[in-house]
C-alpha positions as CSV (number, residue, x, y, z in Angstrom):
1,X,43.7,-42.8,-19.9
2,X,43.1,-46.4,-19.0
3,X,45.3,-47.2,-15.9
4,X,44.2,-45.0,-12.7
5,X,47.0,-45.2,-9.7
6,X,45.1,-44.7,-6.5
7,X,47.2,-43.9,-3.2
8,X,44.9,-44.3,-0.1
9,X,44.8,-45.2,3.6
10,X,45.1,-49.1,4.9
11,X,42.4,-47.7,7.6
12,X,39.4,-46.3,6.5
13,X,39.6,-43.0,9.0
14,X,36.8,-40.7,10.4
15,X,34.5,-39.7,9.4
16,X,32.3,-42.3,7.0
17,X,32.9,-39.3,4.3
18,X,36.1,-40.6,3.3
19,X,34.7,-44.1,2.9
20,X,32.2,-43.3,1.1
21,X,34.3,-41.4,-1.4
22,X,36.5,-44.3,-1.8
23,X,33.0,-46.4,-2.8
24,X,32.0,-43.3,-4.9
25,X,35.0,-43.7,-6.7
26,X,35.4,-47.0,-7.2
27,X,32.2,-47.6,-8.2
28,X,33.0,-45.0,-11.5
29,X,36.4,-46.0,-12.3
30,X,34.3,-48.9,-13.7
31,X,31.4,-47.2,-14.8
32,X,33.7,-45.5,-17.4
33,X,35.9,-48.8,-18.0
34,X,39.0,-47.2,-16.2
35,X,41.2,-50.4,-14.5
36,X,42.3,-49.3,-11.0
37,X,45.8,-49.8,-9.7
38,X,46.0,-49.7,-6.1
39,X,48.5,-50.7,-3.7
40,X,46.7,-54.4,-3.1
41,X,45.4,-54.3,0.5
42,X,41.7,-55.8,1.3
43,X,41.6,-53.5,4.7
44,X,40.7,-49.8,5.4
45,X,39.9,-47.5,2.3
46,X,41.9,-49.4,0.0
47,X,39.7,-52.7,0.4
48,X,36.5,-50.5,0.1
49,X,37.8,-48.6,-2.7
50,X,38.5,-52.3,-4.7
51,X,35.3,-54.0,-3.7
52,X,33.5,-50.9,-4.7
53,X,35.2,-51.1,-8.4
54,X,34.9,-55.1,-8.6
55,X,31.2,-55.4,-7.3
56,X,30.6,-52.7,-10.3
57,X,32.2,-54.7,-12.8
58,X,35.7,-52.9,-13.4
59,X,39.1,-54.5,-13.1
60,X,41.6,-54.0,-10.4
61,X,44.9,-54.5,-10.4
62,X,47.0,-55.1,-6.8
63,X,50.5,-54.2,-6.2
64,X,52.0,-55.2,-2.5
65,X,55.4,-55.6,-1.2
66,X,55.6,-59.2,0.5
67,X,56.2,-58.0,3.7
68,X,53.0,-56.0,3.6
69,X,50.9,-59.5,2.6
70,X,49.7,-60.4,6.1
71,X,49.6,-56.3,7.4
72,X,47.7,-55.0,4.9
73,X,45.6,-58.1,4.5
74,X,46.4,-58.7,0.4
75,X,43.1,-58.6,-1.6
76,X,42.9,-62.4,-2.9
77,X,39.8,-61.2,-5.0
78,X,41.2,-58.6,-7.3
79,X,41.8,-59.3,-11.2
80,X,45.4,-59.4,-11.0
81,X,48.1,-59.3,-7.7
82,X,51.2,-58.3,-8.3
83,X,53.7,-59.2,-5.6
84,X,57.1,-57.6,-5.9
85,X,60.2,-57.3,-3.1
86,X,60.2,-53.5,-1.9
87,X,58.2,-50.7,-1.0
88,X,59.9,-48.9,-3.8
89,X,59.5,-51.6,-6.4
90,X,55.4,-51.1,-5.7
91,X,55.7,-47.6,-6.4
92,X,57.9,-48.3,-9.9
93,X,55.6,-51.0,-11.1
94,X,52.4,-48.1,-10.3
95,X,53.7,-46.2,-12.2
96,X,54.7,-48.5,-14.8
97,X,51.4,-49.6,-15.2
98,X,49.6,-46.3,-14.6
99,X,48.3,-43.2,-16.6
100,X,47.6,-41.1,-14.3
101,X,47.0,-41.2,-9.9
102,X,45.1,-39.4,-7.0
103,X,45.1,-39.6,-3.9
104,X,42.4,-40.3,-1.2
105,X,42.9,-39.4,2.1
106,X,45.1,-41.7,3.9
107,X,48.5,-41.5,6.2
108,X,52.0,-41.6,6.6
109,X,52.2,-44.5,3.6
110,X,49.8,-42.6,1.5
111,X,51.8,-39.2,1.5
112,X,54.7,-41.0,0.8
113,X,53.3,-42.2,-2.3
114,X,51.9,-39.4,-3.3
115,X,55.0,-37.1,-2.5
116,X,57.3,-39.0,-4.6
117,X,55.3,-39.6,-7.7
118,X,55.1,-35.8,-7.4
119,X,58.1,-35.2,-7.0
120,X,58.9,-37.3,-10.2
121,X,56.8,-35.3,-12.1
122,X,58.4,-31.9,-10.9
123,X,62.0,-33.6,-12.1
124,X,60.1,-34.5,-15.5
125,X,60.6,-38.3,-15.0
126,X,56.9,-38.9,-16.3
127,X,54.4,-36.1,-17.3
128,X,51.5,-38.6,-16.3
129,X,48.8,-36.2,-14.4
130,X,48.4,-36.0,-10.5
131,X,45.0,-35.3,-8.3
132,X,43.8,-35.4,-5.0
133,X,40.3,-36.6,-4.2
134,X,40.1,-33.5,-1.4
135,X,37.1,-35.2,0.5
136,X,35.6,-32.5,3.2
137,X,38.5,-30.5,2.7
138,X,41.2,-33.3,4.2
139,X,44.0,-32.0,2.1
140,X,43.5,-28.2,2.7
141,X,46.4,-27.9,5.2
142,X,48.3,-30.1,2.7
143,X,47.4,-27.3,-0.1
144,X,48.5,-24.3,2.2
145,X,51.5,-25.6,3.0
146,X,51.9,-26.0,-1.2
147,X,50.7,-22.7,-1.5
148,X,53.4,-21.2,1.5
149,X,56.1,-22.8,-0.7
150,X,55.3,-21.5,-3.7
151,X,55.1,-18.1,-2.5
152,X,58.1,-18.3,-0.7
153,X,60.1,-19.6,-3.5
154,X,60.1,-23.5,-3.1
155,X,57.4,-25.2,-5.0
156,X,57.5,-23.1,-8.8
157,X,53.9,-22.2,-9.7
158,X,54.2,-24.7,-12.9
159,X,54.7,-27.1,-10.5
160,X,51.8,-26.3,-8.2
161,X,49.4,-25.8,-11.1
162,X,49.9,-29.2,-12.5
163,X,48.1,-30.8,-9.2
164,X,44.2,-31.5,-9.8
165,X,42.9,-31.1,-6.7
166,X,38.4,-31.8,-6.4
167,X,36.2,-33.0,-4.2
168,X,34.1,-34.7,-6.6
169,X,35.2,-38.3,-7.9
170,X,34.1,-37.9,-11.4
171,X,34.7,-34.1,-11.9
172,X,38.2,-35.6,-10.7
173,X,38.8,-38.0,-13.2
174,X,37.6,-36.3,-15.8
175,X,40.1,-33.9,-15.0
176,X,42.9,-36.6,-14.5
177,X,41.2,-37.9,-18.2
178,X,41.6,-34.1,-20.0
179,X,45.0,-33.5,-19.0
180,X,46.4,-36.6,-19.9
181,X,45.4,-36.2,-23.4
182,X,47.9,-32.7,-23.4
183,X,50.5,-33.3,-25.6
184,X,54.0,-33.8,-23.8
185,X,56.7,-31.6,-23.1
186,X,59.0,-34.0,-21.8
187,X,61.8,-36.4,-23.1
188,X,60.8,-39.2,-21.2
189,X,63.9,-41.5,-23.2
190,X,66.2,-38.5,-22.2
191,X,65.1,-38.3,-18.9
192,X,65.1,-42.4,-17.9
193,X,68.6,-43.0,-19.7
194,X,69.9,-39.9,-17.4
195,X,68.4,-40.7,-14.1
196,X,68.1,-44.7,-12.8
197,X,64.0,-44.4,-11.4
């Protein structure tokens, strides 16, 4: 594992915990040489989350739709920015470049990252792992709802059990690091000439 994806909010939310974890974070992806790709913004936990990993040294790469430039502020100080066309485009060229993601706690944007990139996994278009970063429990209604549709038939529990969920950022990537090391079930040249991503 090399390449951590990171989906998190343009605003940095309440309370200072989740800020803090997005610092935390940051601050280890480049402690253990691991590049960050994030969605490019210099606002809100995303900018903390990149300054944290650049003032400590590690390398962070920026992906951002154009229209998204001026909203989202685009980070002019990362190692690389990648501008592309489409808010589906970003989330291609994430997990293009990416070996595994988590997610911080964020919004409507964030979730719809994080939902599709699970969803890909469940279809078996990339068997790259998934966490959440479940700061002061943020994601615990998230998790129920998981857990309700798995019990009632929705979500299979193969599924469920492949999401990482802690609430520590280096137990986390650890995690992320252990899994990704499992050896693949998945025909990732069947599944991409069957199914246009």
């Amino acid at each position: 594992m090399k390449h951590v994806c990171v989906f998190c909010g343009s605003s940095s939310g309440q309370p200072e915990a989740y800020t803090n974890a997005a610092r935390a974070l940051g601050a280890h992806l480049a402690a253990t040489g691991l590049t960050l790709v994030y969605g490019g913004g210099k606002v809100g936990l995303m900018g903390t989350l990149a300054d944290a990993c650049l003032s400590s040294g590690g390398e962070v790469i920026g992906v951002i739709p154009e229209h998204l430039v001026s909203r989202e502020v685009a980070h002019q100080g990362v190692s690389k920015l990648i501008r592309v066309h489409s808010m589906h485009e970003r989330k291609r060229r994430m997990v293009d470049l990416s070996d595994s993601f988590l997610a911080l706690p964020g919004g409507i944007g964030t979730m719809d990252e994080f939902f599709e990139i699970f969803t890909w996994q469940q279809l078996g278009l990339h068997h790259k792992p998934i966490g959440i970063l479940n700061v002061e429990g943020f994601f615990d209604p998230l998790l129920q709802l998981f857990d309700r549709m798995t019990a009632t038939g929705f979500l299979k529990a193969k599924n469920r059990n492949q999401l990482h969920v802690e609430n520590d950022p280096a137990k986390l990537l650890e995690v992320l690091a252990a899994a990704s090391r499992l050896p693949s079930r998945i025909n990732l040249s069947a599944s991409k000439s069957s199914v246009e991503l």
